[in-house]
N, C-alpha and C positions, 0 to 999 in steps of 0.2 A: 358740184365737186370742184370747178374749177374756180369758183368764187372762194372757196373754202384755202386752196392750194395758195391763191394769188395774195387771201389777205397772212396765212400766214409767212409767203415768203417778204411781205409788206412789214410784218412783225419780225421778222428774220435781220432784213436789213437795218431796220429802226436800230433794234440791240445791238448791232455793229456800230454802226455811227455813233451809238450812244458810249460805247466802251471806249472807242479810237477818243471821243472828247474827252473821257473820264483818264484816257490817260495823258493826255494833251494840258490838258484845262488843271487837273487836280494830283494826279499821281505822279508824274514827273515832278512837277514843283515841286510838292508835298515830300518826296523821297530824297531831290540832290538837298535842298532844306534843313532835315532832318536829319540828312548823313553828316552834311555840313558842321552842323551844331556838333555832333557827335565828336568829327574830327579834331572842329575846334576847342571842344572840352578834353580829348586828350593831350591834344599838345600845349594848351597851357595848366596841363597837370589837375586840372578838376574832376579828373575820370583818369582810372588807371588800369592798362591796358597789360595784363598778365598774360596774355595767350602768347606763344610765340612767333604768331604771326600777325603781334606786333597793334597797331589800332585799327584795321580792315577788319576782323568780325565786328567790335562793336560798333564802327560806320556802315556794314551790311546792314546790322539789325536793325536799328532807328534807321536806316534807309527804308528797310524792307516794310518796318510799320509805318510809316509814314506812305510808304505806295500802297500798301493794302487802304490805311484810311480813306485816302484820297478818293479812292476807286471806289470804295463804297458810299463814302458821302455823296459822289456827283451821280449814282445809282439812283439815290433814294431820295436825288432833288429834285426839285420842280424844274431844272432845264432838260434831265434825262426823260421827265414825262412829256415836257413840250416836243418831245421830238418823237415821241410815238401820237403825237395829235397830229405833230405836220405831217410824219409818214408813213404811220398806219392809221386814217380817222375810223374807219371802218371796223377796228380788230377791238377782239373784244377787251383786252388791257384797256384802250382809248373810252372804251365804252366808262369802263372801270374808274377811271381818271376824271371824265366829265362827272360823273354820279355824285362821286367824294367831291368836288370840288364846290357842287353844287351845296352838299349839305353844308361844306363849312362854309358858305355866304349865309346859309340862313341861322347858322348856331350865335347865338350872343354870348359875349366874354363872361356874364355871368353864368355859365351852363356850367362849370366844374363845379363851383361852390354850391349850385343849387344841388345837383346833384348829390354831392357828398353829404348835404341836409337831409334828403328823401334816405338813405339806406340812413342815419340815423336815426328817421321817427319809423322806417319799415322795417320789423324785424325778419328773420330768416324765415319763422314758422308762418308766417305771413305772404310770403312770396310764393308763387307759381310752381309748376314744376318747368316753365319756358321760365321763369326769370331767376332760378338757380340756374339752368345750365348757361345761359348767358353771363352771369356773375362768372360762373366757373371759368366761362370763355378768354373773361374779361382778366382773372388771374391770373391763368395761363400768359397771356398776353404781355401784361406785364410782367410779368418773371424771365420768359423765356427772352422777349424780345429787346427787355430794357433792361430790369435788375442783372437779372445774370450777366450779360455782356460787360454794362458796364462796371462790376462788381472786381468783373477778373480781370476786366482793363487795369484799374485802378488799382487792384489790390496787387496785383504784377507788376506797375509802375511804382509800385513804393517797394517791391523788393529789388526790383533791377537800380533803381534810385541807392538804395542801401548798400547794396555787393559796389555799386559804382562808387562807392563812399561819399556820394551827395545830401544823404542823412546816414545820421549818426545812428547805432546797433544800442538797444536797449540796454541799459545797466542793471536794472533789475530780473529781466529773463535771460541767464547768461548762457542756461541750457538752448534756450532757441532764440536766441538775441534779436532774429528779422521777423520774428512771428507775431508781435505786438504792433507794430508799424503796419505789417502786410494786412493784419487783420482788419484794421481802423481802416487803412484802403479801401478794402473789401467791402464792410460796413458801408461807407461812407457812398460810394458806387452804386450800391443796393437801394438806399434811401434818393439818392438823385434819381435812379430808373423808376420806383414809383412815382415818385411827383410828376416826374415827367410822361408819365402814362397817365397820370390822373386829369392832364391838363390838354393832355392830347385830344380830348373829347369822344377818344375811340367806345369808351365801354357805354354811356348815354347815347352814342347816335346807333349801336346794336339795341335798344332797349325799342329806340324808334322806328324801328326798321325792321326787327324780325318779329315783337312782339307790342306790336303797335297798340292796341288796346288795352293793352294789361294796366294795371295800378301803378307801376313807376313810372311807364311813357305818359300815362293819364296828368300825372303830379307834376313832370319835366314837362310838358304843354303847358301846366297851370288849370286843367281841369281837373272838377268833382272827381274823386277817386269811387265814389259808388253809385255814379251814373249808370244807366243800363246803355250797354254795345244795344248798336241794332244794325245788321248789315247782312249781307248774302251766306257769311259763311260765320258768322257771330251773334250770336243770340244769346246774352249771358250775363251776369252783375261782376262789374271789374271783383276782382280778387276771390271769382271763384274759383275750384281749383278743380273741380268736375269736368272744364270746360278741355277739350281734347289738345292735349300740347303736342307739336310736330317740332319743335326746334332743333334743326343741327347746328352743327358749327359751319359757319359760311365758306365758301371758296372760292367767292367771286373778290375777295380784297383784293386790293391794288397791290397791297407784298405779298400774297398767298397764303392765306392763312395756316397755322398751324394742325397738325394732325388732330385726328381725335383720341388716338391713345395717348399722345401728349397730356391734352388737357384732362382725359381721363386719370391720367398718374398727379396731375397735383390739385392738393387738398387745400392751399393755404387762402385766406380771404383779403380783400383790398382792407390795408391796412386803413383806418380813417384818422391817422393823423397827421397824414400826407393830404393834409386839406390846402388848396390853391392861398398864395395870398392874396 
């Protein structure tokens, strides 16, 4: 019990030191920066400042996003994980961090592209009932954790961009003038968060890891896809579908994974033409 206490107050303090750097290191910069700009786009009239009190909201806001960013980026870098290695090695985040870091020494730069070959020649009615809900996994993933985000980042920054009159209001939609621009933001957001989850290697190294034998980890090795398993608790011709599927969705990831009525609520499939260059 007291080994239990001591590593999570171990993980305790890590998160502290990790936040004090994240505001030190990224978010103070990030925010006087950001406000800065801000200021200086009012006062040389680039940015026009209606409120009555004058250009202090909008040097709060681009302050305030610029500190949120900051603080999240240095979260979800490799110096905030170095520092639960230095001072939790025992906890199980640390544990988490070693595992991932390991897999991606062994993944080779061609592992996006190949992959996105294999669900080409695999079609759906083909795959497992473990390698649809990993797909699913894998959807969810991207949508919640990349597209969406950066969709409404970007699709917000082209409207605050507009109201700030830094782009010009559509002439053809005179009824919703910022709707055409915010949307193309949006769009545009959307398609950067797939690629960028496509490339991240996340959805092939769950293929390997929860569903090791199956016919796409088989083809992502470079092995026979109708080789026969033979092992303690596998006895069976890859891509059969008799074979008893156990897969949840994981919760030992390094960011936490997502719920399961999440992923349960969305339908939609990785796009493939979000193919790596």
């Amino acid at each position: 019990m007291s080994d239990k206490n001591k590593t999570t107050d171990e993980e305790r303090q890590a998160m502290r030191e990790c936040i004090a750097e994240a505001f030190w290191y990224r978010s103070l910069p990030l925010g006087l920066t950001t406000g800065s700009l801000a200021l200086w786009a009012v006062k040389t009239g680039r940015m026009k400042a209606k409120s009555r009190f004058g250009a202090w909201p909008i040097v709060l806001g681009f302050g305030s996003v610029g500190y949120i960013l900051g603080k999240i980026s240095y979260i979800l870098s490799e110096n905030c994980m170095n520092v639960f290695l230095s001072k939790a090695p025992e906890s199980t985040i640390s544990e988490s961090i070693r595992r991932r870091r390991e897999e991606d020494w062994n993944l080779d730069g061609q592992l996006p592209n190949r992959f996105m070959d294999i669900l080409d020649r695999v079609s759906e009615n083909e795959m497992s009932d473990t390698e649809h809900k990993i797909l699913e996994d894998c959807n969810t993933i991207a949508y919640y954790r990349y597209s969406l985000p950066l969709s409404i980042g970007l699709g917000g920054s082209m409207y605050l961009a507009i109201k700030a009159k830094i782009l010009k209001e559509s002439r053809l939609f005179t009824a919703f003038p910022k709707l055409p621009k915010t949307l193309v933001g949006s769009a545009v957001g959307y398609l950067i968060g797939q690629y960028l989850y496509v490339n991240s290697t996340d959805c092939p190294r769950r293929f390997q890891k929860y569903d090791h034998n199956g016919r796409i980890a088989r083809l992502l090795r470079g092995e026979n896809e109708y080789s026969t398993v033979v092992g303690p608790d596998h006895q069976h011709e890859a891509g059969d579908d008799n074979f008893p599927q156990d897969y949840i969705i994981p919760s030992e990831d390094v960011y936490s994974d997502l719920s399961i009525e999440i992923r349960d609520s969305w339908t939609n499939s990785l796009n493939k033409m979000f193919r790596p260059v």
